[in-house]
N, C-alpha and C positions, 0 to 999 in steps of 0.2 A: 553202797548197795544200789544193784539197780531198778529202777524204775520199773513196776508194773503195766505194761502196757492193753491198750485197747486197741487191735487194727481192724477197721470197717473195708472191706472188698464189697463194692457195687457191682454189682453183674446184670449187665444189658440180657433179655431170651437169647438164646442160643442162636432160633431161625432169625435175627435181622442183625445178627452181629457181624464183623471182619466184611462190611460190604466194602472192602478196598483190595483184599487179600484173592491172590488167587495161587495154590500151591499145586498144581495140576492136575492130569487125569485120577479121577477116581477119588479124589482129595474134598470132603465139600467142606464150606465156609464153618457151617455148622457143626459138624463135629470136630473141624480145628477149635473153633472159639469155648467147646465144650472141653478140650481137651487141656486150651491153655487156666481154663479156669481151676479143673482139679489139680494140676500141676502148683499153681499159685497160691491155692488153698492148703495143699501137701507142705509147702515149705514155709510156709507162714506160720503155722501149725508146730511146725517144726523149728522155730526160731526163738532161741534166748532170751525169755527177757517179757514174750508175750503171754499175758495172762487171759484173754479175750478175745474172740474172733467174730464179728458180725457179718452176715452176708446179707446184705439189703438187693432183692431184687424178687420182682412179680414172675420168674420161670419156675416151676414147677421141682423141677428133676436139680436144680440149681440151690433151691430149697431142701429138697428129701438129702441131698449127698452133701449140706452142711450141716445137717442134723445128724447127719448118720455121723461124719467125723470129727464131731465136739465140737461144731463152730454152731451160732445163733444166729437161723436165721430171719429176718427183717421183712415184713412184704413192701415192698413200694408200689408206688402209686402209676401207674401203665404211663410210657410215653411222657414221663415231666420231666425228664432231664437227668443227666447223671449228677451235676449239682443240687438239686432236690431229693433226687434218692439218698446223698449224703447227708444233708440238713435230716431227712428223715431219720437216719440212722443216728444221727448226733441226739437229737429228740428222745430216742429209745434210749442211747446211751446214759443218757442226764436220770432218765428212770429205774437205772439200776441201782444197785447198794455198789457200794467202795467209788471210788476216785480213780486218779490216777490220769496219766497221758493218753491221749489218743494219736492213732494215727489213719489216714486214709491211701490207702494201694491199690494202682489199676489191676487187674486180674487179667491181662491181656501180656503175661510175662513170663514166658514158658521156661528160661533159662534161670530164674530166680535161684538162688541160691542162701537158704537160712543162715549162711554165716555173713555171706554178705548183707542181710538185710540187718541182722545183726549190728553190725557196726555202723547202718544208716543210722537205726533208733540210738543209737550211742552216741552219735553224732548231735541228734533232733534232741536229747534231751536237756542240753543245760539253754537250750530257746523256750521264748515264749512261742512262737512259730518260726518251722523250717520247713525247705521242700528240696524236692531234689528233681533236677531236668532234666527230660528224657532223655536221647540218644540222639535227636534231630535238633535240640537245644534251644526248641521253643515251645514246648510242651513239659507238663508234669506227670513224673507218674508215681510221687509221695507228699503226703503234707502231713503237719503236723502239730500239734499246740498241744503246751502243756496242762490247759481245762477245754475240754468239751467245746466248752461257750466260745472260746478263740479261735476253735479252727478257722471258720471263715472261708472255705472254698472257692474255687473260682477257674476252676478245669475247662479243658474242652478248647481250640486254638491257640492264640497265642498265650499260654495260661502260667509258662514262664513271667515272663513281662507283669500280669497282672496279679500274681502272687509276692515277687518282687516289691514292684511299687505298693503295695498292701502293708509291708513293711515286716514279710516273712523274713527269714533271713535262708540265702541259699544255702545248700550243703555241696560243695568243690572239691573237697579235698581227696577222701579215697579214693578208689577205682574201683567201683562196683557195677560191673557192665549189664549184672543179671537183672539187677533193679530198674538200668535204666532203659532197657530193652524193651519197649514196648510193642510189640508185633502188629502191623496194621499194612504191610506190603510183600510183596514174594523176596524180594532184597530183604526186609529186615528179619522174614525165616531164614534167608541163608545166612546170616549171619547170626543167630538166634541157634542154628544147628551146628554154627561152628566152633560156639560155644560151649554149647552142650546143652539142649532139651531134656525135660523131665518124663516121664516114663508112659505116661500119658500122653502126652505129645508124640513120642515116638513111635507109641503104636499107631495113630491117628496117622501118622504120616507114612510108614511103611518106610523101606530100606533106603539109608540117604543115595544121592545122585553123587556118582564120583566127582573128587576135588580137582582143578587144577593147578594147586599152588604146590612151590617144592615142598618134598616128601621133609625135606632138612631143614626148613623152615615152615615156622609155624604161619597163617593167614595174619595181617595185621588189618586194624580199622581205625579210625578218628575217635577222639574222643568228642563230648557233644559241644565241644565249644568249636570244634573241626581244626584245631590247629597242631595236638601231642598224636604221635602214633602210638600204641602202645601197642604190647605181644597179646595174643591170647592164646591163654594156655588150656 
């Protein structure tokens, strides 16, 4: 039987988010990062396995639209850090009734897909801690312990590395590109679109920009350790 889980999504205000992102005219920072959040939240929501959704964060609209979609949300505390807003949420968590695994997911992943996250937590579950690393292969965008009290965070640069030696264990083995997607460049929308965005994200973005790869083949990209090619389908 599987595992009940708990997943915490931190969400940064909408106006100071994706200041690296720029996806063109008419495009602003702010309604992409609003859009990758309900996207992230949608398939989370939507994923096997998950019994509990917290959304820790001090925006407003960020708050009303996890209430409104059965997720709890968390106020954090203005400006202390995306690792504090999680210890925040771990806190809340320890104060509810039942048990069970936790996990924490960046909400900046517009491609996510519930089956795949799916077989993440399938993965994380017989660790004491697991994480899985982004797409650039020095970042995180999952962690996970099997009590509350072990998560142990440690996001935000090189957080690969520091999760690792903490003595997480990593997650290699599937190919879950939606997970490890985390969007913070005009490059990692376009591939982020190539994969296929959530419905949110699409409207935000308006009509893609024609491809140039053969029509007979599909686009290929690195996987995050940059060495397998792999297809996306």
């Amino acid at each position: 039987m599987s595992p009940a889980w708990t997943v915490v999504l931190p969400v940064k205000p909408f106006a100071r988010a994706k200041s690296r992102l720029t996806a063109g005219p008419g495009v602003s920072r702010e309604a992409l990062a609003h859009a990758f959040f309900r996207d992230t939240l949608e398939a989370v929501l939507g994923t096997t396995g998950v019994a509990r959704v917290l959304v820790v964060t001090d925006d407003g609209r960020a708050a009303a639209e996890a209430r409104s979609a059965g997720a709890l949300p968390v106020p954090d505390q203005r400006v202390a850090g995306l690792n504090t807003a999680i210890r925040t949420a771990v806190r809340h968590v320890r104060s509810l009734p039942g048990g069970g695994p936790i996990a924490v997911l960046t909400t900046d992943l517009p491609a996510l897909r519930s089956g795949e996250l799916a077989t993440v937590l399938d993965c994380a579950a017989g660790h004491r801690r697991a994480f899985l690393a982004d797409h650039t292969g020095r970042g995180t965008t999952f962690l996970a312990a099997a009590r509350p009290r072990w998560l142990a965070p440690a996001f935000e640069g090189d957080s690969r590395d520091r999760h690792r030696l903490g003595g997480a264990h990593e997650i290699t083995g599937p190919k879950v590109p939606g997970v490890r997607l985390d969007v913070d460049t005009a490059e990692d929308l376009r591939i982020a679109r190539r994969l296929g965005v959530g419905r949110h994200t699409r409207a935000a973005l308006g009509p893609a920009p024609p491809t140039t790869h053969s029509p007979h083949r599909p686009p290929r990209i690195l996987d995050p350790e940059g060495i397998t090619p792999y297809e996306l389908h």
